[in-house]
GUKOL-535805 format. One record per residue (C-alpha): residue in one letter; x, y, z negated. Coordinates in steps of 0.001 Angstrom, whole numbers, plus 500000, padded with zeros to 6 digits. Layout:
NODE   code       xx       yy       zz
NODE      A        X        Y        Z
...
***
This chain:
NODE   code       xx       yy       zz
NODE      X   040765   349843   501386
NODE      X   039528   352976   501318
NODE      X   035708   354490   503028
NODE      X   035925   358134   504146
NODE      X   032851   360185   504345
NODE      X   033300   363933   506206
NODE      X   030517   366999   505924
NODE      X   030326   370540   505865
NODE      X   030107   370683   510143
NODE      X   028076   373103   511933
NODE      X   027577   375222   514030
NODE      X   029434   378938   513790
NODE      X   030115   382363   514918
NODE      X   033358   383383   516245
NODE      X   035429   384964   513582
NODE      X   033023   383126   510821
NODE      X   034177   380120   507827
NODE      X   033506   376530   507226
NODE      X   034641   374581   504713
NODE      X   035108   371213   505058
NODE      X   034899   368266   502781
NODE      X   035966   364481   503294
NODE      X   034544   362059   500060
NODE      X   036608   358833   499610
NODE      X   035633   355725   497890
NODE      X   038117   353965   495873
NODE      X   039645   354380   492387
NODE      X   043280   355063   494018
NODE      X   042492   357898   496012
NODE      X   045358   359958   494392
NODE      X   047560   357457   495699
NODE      X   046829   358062   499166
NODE      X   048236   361009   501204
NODE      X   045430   362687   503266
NODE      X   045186   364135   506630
NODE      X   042571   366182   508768
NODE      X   042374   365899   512718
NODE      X   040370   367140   515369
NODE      X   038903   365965   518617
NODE      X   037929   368640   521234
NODE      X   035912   367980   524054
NODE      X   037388   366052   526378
NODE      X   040488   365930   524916
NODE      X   042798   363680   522718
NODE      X   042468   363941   519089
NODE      X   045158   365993   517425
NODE      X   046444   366571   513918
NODE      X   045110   369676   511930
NODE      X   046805   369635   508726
NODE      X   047981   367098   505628
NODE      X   048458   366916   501736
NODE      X   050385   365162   500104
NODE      X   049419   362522   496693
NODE      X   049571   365484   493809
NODE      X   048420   368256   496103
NODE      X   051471   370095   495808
NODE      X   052597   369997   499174
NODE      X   051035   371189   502415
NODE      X   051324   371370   506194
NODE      X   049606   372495   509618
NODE      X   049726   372474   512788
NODE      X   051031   375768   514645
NODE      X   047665   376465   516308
NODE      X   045887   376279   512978
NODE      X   048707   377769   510612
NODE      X   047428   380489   508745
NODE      X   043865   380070   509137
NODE      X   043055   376848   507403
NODE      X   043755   375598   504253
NODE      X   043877   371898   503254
NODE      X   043061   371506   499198
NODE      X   041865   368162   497346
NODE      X   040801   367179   494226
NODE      X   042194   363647   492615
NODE      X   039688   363628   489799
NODE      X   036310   363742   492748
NODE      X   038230   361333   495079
NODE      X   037875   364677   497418
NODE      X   040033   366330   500233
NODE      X   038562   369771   501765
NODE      X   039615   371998   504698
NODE      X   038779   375440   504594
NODE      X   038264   376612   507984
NODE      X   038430   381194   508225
NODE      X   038447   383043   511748
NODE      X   037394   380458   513573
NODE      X   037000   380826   517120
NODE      X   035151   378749   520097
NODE      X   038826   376726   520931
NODE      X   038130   375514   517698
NODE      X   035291   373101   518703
NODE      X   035744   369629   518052
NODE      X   034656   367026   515865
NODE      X   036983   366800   512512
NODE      X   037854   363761   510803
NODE      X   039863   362724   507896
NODE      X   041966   359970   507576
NODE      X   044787   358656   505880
NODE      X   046770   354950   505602
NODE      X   048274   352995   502878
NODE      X   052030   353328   502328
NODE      X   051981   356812   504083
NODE      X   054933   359044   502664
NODE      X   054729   362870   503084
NODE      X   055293   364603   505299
NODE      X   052972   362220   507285
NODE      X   053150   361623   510833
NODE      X   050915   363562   513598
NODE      X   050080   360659   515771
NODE      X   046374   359409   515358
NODE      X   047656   355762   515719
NODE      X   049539   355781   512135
NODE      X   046663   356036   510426
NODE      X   043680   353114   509800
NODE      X   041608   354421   507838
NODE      X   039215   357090   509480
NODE      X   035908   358941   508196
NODE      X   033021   359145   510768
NODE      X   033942   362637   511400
NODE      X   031477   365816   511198
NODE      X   030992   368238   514439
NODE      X   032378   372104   514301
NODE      X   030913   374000   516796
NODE      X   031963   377893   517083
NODE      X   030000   379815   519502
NODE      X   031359   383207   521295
***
């Protein structure tokens, strides 16, 4: 089992940075391969981007491709997302979240995964 813990929300300018970070418990965190998903307002929650085990291998969704950046660090039981030109579509609530026995590429849908942080509120004003 593994506890997730996100932080680094806030709130933000259009066109302005956050970084992200998602602290898991656990001595086998390197063993795990890591998401990040969003919730908007109203709306379903939807995958942002995923790492694999070693950190060597990366992927996004299209709306987020090029402006985020999904790193983590095996040795602080850490996964971060760092968040550049943000804009106000970009409000949601982020969470992290992974599964045991997930392979990479992962998949997208929110009901593959059991293990979810608490999730940390992004909110990007115009």
């Amino acid at each position: 089992q593994v506890h997730l813990v996100e932080s680094g929300g806030g709130l933000v300018q259009a066109g302005g940075s956050l970084r992200l970070s998602c602290a898991a418990s656990g001595r086998t965190f390197g063993s795990y391969v890591m998401s990040w998903f969003r919730q908007p307002p109203g709306k379903e929650r939807e995958f942002v981007a995923a790492i694999s085990r070693s950190g060597s291998y990366t992927n996004y969704a299209d709306s987020v491709k090029g402006r985020r950046t999904i790193s983590r660090d095996n040795a602080k039981n850490r996964v971060s997302l760092q968040m550049n030109s943000l804009n106000p579509e970009d409000t949601a609530v982020y969470y992290c979240a992974t599964d045991s026995g997930l392979v990479y590429p992962p998949p997208r849908r929110p009901s593959s995964y059991g293990y979810w942080g608490q999730g940390t509120q992004v909110t990007v004003s115009s």
